[in-house]
N, C-alpha and C positions, 0 to 999 in steps of 0.2 A: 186655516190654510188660505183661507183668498186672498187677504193679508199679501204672505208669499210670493203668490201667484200675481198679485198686480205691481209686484215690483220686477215681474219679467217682462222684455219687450215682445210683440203680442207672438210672434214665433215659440218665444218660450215659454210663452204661455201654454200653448197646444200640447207639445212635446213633453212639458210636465204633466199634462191631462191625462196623455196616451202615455207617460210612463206609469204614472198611480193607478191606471184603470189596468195595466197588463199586472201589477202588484198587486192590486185585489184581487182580481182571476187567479193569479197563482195562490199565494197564499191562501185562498179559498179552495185551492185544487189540494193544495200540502194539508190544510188541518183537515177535510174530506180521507184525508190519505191517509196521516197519522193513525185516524180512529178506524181505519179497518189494518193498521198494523198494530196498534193495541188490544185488537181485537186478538190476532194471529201472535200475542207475545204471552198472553195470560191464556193458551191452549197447553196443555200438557205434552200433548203429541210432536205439538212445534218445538217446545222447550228441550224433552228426549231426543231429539234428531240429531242432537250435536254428534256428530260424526269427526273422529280423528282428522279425517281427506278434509276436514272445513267442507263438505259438502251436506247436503238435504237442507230440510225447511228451516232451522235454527239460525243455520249459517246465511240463506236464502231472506230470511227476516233480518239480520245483522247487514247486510250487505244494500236491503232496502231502506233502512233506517238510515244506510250513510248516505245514499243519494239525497233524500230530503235535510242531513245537516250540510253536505253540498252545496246543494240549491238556495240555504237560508245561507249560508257563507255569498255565495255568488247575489243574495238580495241586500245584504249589508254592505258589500264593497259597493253594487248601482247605487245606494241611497247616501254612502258617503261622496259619491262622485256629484250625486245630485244637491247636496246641502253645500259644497263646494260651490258648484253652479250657482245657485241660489247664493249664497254669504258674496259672492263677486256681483252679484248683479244687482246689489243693493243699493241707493242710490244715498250718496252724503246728503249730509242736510243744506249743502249750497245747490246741490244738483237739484234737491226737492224743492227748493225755494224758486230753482231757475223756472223748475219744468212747471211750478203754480204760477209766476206769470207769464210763461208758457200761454198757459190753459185762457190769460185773459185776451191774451194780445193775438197771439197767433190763430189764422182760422184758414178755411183751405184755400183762400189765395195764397201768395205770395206775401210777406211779410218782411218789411226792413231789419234789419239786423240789429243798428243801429236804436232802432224804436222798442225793441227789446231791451236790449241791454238797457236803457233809461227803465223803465218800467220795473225792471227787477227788482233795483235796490242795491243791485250788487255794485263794486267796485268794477273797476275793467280788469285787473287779474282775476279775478271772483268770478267772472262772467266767462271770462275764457277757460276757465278748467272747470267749470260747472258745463260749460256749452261742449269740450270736448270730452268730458265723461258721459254726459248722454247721450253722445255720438257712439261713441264707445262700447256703450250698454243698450245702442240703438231704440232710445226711445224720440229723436231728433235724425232727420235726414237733411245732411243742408247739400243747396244748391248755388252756383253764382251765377248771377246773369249780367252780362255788358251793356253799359247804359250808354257806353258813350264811347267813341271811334278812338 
């Protein structure tokens, strides 16, 4: 997974972290769960209880069991929204190329634009949609400043 994770910009970085870690907890809450409804499903007492009303412990375990397939429905649609998330935020192999001379050129001054794009390798259409998909997928913040009246 870190892999993943460092192709998000560093927001979604987080927000992936603190989605996987409430997905452990849960899932750690649900198999905790399971097994003291496996417990209450191999009881005799509980199994007898089926009452025509759908009412007592049979019915009461039945109706337990559907919350937690629920709850796993509701954890597969977050995780398909999440691999969505993630499959969009990936960056092309021109973006990657941008953002490694990125890495050599750029530092926390201010930096020409111009002195980029040479450095890259890329083309000028190459560099312009490499430069606006990592705007895009906000791993690049540009600014303009006025040199001249």
């Amino acid at each position: 997974m870190p892999q993943v994770i460092e192709t998000l910009a560093e927001d979604g970085r987080a927000e992936f972290s603190r989605t996987a870690s409430e997905w452990l907890g849960y899932t750690t809450q649900q198999l905790s769960y399971l097994e003291q409804l496996e417990g209450r499903a191999v009881q005799r007492e509980v199994i007898e209880n089926l009452t025509p009303e759908r009412t007592g412990a049979f019915t009461d375990l039945i109706a337990d069991i559907e919350s937690v397939i629920d709850g796993l429905i509701q954890l597969k649609s977050t995780s398909t929204t999440l691999e969505k998330d993630i499959e969009v935020s990936k960056l092309s192999p021109l973006e990657e190329r941008l953002r490694d001379a990125m890495n050599t050129i750029v530092t926390d001054n201010p930096t020409d634009i111009i002195d980029w794009l040479k450095s890259s390798g890329l083309n000028d259409e190459e560099f312009w949609v490499a430069l606006r998909g990592l705007q895009n997928k906000r791993h690049v913040m540009l600014f303009a400043q006025k040199i001249r009246r």
